[in-house]
MMTF fields as JSON, N, C-alpha, C and O atoms, coordinates in Angstrom:
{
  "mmtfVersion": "1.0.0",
  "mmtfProducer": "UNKNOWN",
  "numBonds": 395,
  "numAtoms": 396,
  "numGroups": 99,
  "numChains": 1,
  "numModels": 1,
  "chainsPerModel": [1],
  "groupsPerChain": [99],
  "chainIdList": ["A"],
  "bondAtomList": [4, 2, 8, 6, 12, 10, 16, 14, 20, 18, 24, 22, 28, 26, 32, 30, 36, 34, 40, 38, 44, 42, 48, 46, 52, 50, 56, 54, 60, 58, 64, 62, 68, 66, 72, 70, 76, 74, 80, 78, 84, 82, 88, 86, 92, 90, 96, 94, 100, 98, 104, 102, 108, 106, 112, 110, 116, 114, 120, 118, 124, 122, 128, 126, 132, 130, 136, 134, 140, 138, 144, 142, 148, 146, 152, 150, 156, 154, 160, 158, 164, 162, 168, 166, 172, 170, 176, 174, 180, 178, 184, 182, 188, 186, 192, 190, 196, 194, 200, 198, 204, 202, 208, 206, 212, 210, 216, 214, 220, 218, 224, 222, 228, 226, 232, 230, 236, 234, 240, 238, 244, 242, 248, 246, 252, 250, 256, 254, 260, 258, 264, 262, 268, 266, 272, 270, 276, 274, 280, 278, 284, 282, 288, 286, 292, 290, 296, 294, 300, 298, 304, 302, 308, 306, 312, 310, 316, 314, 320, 318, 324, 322, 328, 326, 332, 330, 336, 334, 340, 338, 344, 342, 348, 346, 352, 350, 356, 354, 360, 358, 364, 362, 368, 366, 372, 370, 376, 374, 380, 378, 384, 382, 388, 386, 392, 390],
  "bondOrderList": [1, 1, 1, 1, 1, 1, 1, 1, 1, 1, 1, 1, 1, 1, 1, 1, 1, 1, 1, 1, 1, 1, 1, 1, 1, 1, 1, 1, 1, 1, 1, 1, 1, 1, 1, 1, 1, 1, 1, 1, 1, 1, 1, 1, 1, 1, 1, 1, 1, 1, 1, 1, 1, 1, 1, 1, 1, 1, 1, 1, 1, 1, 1, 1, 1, 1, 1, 1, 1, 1, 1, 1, 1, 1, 1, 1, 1, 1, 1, 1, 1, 1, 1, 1, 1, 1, 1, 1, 1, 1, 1, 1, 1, 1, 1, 1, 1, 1],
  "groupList": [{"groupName": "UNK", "atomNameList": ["N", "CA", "C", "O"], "elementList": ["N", "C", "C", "O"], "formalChargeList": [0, 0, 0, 0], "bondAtomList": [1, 0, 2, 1, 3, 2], "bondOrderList": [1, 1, 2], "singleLetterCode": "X", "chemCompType": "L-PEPTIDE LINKING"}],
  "groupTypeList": [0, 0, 0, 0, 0, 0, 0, 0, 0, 0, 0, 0, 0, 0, 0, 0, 0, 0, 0, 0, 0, 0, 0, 0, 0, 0, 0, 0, 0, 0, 0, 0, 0, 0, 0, 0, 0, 0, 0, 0, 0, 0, 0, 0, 0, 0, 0, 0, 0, 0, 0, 0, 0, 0, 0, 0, 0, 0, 0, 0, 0, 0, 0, 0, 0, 0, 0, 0, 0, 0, 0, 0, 0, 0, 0, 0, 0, 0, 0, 0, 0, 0, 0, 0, 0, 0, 0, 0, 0, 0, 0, 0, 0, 0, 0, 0, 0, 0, 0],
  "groupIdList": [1, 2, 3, 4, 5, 6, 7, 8, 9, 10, 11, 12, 13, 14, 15, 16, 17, 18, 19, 20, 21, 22, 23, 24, 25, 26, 27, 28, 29, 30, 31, 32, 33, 34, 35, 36, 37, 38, 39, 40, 41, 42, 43, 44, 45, 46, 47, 48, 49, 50, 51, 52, 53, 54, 55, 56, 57, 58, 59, 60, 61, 62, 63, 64, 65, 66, 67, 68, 69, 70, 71, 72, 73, 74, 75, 76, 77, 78, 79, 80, 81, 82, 83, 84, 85, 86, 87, 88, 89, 90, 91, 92, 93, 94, 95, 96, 97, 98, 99],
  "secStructList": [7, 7, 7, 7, 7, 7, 2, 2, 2, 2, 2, 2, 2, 2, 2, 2, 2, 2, 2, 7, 6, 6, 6, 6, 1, 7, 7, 2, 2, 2, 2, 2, 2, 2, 2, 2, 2, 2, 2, 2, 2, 2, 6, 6, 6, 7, 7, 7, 7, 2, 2, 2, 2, 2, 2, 2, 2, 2, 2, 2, 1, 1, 7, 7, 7, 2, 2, 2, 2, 2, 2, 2, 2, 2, 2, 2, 2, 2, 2, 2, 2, 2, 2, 2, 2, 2, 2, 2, 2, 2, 2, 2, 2, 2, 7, 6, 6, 7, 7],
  "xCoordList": [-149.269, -150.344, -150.293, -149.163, -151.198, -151.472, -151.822, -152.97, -151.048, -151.475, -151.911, -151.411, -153.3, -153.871, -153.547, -153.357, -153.587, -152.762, -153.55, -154.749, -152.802, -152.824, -153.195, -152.721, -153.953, -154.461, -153.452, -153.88, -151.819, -150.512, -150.646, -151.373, -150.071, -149.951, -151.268, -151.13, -151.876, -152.973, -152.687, -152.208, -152.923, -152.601, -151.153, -151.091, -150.116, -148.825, -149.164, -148.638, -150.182, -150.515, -151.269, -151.35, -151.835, -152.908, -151.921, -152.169, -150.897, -150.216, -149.679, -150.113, -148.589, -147.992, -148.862, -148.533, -150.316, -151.299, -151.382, -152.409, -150.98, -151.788, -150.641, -150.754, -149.105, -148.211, -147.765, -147.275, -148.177, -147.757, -148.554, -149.758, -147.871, -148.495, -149.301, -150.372, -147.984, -148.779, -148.726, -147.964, -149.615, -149.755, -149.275, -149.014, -149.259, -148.573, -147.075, -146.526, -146.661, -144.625, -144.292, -144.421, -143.811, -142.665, -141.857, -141.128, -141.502, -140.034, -139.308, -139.735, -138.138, -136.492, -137.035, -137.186, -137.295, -137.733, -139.11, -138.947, -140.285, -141.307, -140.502, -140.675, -139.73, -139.379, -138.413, -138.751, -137.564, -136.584, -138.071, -138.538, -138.441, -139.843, -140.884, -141.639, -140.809, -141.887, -141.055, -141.638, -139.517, -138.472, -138.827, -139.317, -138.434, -138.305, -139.673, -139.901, -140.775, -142.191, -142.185, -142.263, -142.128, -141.535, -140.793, -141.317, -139.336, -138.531, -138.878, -138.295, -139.779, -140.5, -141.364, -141.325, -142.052, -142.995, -142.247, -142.442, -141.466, -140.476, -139.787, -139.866, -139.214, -138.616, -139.814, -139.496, -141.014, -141.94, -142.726, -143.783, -141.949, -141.916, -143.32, -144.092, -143.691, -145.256, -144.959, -144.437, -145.541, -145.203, -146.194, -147.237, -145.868, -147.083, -146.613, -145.389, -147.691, -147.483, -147.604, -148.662, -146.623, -146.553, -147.924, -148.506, -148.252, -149.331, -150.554, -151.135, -150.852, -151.924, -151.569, -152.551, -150.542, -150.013, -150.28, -151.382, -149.69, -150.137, -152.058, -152.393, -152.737, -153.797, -154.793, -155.883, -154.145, -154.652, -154.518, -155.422, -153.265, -153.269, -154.125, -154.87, -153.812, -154.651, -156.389, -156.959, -156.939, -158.184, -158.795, -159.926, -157.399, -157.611, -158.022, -158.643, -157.954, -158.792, -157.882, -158.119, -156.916, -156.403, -155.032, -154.399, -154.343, -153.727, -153.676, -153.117, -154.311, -154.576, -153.838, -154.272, -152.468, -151.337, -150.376, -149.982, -149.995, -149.694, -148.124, -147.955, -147.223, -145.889, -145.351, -144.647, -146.111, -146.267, -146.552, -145.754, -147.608, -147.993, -147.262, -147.437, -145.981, -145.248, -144.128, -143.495, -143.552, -142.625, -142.937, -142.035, -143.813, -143.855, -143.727, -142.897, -144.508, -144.659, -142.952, -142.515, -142.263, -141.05, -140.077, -139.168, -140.334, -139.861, -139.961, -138.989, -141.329, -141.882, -141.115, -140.891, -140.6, -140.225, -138.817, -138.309, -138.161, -136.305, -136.464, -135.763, -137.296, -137.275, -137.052, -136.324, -138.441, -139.041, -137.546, -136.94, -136.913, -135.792, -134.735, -134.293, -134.31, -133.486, -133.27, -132.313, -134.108, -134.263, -133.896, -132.745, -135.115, -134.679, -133.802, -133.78, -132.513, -131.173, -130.594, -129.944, -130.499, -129.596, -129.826, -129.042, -131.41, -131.908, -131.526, -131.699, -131.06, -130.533, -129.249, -128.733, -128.459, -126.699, -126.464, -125.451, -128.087, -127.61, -127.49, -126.48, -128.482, -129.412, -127.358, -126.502, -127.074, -125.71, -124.497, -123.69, -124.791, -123.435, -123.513, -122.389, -124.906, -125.283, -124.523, -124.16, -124.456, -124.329, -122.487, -121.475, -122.505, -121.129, -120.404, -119.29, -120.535, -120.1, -118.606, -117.852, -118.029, -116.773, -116.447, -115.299, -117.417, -117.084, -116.611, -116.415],
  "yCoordList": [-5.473, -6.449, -7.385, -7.715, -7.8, -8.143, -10.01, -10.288, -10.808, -12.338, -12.768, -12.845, -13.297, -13.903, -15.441, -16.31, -15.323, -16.805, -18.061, -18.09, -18.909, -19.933, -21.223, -21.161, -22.347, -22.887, -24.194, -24.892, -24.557, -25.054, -23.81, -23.991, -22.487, -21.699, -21.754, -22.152, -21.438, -21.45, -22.477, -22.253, -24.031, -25.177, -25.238, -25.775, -24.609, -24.487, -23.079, -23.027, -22.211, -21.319, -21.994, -21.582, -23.014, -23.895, -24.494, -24.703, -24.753, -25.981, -25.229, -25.504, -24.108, -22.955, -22.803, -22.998, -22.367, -22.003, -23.585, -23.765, -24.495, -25.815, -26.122, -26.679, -25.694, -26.062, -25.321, -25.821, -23.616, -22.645, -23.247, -23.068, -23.779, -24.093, -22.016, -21.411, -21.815, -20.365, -18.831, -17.866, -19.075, -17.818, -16.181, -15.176, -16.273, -14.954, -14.498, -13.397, -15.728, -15.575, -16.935, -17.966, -16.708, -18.118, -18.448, -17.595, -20.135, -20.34, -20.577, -20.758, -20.529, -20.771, -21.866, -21.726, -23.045, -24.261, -24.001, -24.414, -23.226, -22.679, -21.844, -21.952, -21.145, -20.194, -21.026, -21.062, -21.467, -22.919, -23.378, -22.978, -24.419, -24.764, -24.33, -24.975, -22.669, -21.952, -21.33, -20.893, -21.135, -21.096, -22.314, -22.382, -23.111, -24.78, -24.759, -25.547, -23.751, -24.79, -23.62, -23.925, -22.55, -21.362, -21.661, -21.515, -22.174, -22.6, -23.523, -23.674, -24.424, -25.714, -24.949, -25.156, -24.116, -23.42, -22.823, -23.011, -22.161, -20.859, -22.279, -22.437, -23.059, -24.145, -25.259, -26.435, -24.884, -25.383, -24.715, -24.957, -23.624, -21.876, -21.616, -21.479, -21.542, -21.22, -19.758, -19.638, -18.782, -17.154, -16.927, -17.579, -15.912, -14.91, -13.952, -13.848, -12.486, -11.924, -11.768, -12.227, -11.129, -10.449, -10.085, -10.724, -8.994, -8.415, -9.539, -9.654, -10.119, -11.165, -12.219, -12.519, -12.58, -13.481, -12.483, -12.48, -12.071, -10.88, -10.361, -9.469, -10.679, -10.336, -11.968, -12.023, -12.862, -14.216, -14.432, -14.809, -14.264, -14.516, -13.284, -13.427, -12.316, -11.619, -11.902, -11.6, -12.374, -12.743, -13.847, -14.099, -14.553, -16.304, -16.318, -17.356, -15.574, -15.775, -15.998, -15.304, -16.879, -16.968, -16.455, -16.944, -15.699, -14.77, -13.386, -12.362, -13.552, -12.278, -11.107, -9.964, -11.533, -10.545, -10.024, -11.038, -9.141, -8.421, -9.157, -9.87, -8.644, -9.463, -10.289, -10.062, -12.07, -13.07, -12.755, -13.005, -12.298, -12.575, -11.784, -12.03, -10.313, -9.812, -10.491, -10.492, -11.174, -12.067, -12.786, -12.776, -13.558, -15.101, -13.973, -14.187, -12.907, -12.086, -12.053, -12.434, -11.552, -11.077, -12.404, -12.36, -13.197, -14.681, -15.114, -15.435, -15.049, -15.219, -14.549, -15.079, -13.311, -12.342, -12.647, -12.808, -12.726, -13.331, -14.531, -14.529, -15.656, -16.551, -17.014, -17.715, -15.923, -15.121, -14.764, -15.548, -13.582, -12.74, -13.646, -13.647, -14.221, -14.994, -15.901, -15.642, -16.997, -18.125, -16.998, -16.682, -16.306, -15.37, -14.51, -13.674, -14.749, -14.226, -14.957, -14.701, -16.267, -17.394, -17.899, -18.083, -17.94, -18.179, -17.027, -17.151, -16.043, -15.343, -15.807, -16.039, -16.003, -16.5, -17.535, -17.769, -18.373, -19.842, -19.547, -19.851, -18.798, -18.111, -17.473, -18.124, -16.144, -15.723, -16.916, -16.984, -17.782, -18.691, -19.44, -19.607, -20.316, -21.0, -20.825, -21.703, -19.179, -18.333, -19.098, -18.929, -19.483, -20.021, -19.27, -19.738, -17.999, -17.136, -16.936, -16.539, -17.289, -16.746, -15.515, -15.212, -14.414, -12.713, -12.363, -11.167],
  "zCoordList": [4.128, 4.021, 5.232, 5.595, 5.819, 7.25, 6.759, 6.412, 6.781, 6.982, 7.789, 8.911, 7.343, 8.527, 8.528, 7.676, 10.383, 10.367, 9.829, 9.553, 9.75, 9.043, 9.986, 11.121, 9.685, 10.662, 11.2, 12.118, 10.467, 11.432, 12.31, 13.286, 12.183, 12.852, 14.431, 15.587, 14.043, 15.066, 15.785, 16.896, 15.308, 15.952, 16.918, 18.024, 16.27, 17.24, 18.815, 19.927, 18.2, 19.36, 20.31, 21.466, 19.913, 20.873, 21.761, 22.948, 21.255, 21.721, 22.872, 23.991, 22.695, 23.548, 24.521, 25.691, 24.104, 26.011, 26.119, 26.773, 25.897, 26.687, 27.436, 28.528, 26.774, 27.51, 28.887, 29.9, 28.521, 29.342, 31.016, 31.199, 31.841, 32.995, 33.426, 33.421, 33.683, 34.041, 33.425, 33.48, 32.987, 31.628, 32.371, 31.71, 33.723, 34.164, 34.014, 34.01, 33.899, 33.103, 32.787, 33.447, 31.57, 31.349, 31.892, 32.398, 32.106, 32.473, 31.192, 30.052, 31.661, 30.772, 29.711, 28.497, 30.557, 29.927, 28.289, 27.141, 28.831, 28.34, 26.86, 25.646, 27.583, 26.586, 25.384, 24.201, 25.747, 24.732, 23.703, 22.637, 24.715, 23.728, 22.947, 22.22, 23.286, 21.916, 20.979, 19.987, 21.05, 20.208, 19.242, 18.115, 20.036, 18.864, 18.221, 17.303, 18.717, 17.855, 17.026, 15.836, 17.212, 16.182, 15.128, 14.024, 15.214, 14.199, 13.625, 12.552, 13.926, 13.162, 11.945, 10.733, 12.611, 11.663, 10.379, 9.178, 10.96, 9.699, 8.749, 7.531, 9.619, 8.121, 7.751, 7.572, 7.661, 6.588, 5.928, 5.346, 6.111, 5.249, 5.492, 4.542, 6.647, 7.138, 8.15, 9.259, 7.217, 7.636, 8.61, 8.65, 9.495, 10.108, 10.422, 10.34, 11.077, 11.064, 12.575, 13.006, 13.682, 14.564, 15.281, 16.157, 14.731, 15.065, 15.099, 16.178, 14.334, 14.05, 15.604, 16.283, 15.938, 16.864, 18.333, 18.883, 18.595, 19.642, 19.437, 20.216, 18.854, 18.755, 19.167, 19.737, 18.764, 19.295, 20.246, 20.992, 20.591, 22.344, 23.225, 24.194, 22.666, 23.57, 23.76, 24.808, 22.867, 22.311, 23.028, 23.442, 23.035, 23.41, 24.589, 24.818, 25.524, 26.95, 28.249, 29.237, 28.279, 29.3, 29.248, 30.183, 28.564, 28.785, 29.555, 29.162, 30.622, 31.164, 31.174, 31.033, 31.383, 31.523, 30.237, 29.662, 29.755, 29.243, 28.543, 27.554, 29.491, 29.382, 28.481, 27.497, 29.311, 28.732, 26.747, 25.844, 26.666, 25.327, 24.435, 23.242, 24.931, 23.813, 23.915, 22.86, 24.937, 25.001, 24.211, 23.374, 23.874, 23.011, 21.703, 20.82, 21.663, 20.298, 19.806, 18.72, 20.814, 20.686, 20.307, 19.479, 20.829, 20.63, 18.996, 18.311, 18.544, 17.134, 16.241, 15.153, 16.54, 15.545, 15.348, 14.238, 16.53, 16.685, 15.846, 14.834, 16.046, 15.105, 13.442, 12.74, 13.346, 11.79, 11.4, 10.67, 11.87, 11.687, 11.565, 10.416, 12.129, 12.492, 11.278, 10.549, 10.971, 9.709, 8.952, 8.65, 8.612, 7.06, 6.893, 5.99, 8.309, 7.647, 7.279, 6.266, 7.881, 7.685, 5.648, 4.717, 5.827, 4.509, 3.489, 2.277, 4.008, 2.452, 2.234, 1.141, 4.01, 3.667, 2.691, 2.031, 2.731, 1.92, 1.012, 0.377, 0.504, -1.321, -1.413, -2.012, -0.666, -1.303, -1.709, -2.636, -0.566, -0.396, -1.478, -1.952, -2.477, -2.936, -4.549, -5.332, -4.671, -6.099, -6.65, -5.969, -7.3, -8.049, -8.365, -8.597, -8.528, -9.676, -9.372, -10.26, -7.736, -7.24, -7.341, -7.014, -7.846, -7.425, -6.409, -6.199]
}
């Protein structure tokens, strides 16, 4: 099932092209900062889907280049992935049972 994004979501993609000085490659700096606006999103348990994100930017117009927009894609997903491992360690760690 394909989620369509959500309009925080959208609003944090706005933010990413307003920040990206040059949409032909990220810097180091660029890349740190759509990590952090990524992980903001996942811990106010606001989902998306990959594909849907890679389809906005491509859409959005000034993305011309290719690269750039599976990188941020690829960025999104390490994020996604990332929280919702940590978030099951808590859910296991949380269990009392001492098994």
């Amino acid at each position: 099932m394909v989620l369509p994004l959500t309009n925080p979501v959208i609003i944090k993609l706005n933010e990413i092209t307003t920040m990206v000085q040059d949409k032909s490659k990220l810097t180091e700096s660029e890349i740190d900062e759509i990590k952090i606006i990524f992980k903001e999103l996942v811990k106010k348990n606001e989902r998306y889907d990959l594909d849907e994100i890679e389809f906005w930017f491509e859409n959005e117009g000034s993305w011309k280049i290719k690269e750039p927009r599976v990188r941020i894609t690829n960025l999104a997903n390490y994020v996604q992935d990332k929280y919702q491992q940590t978030a099951h360690l808590r859910i296991i760690s949380d269990d009392d049972c001492g098994c």
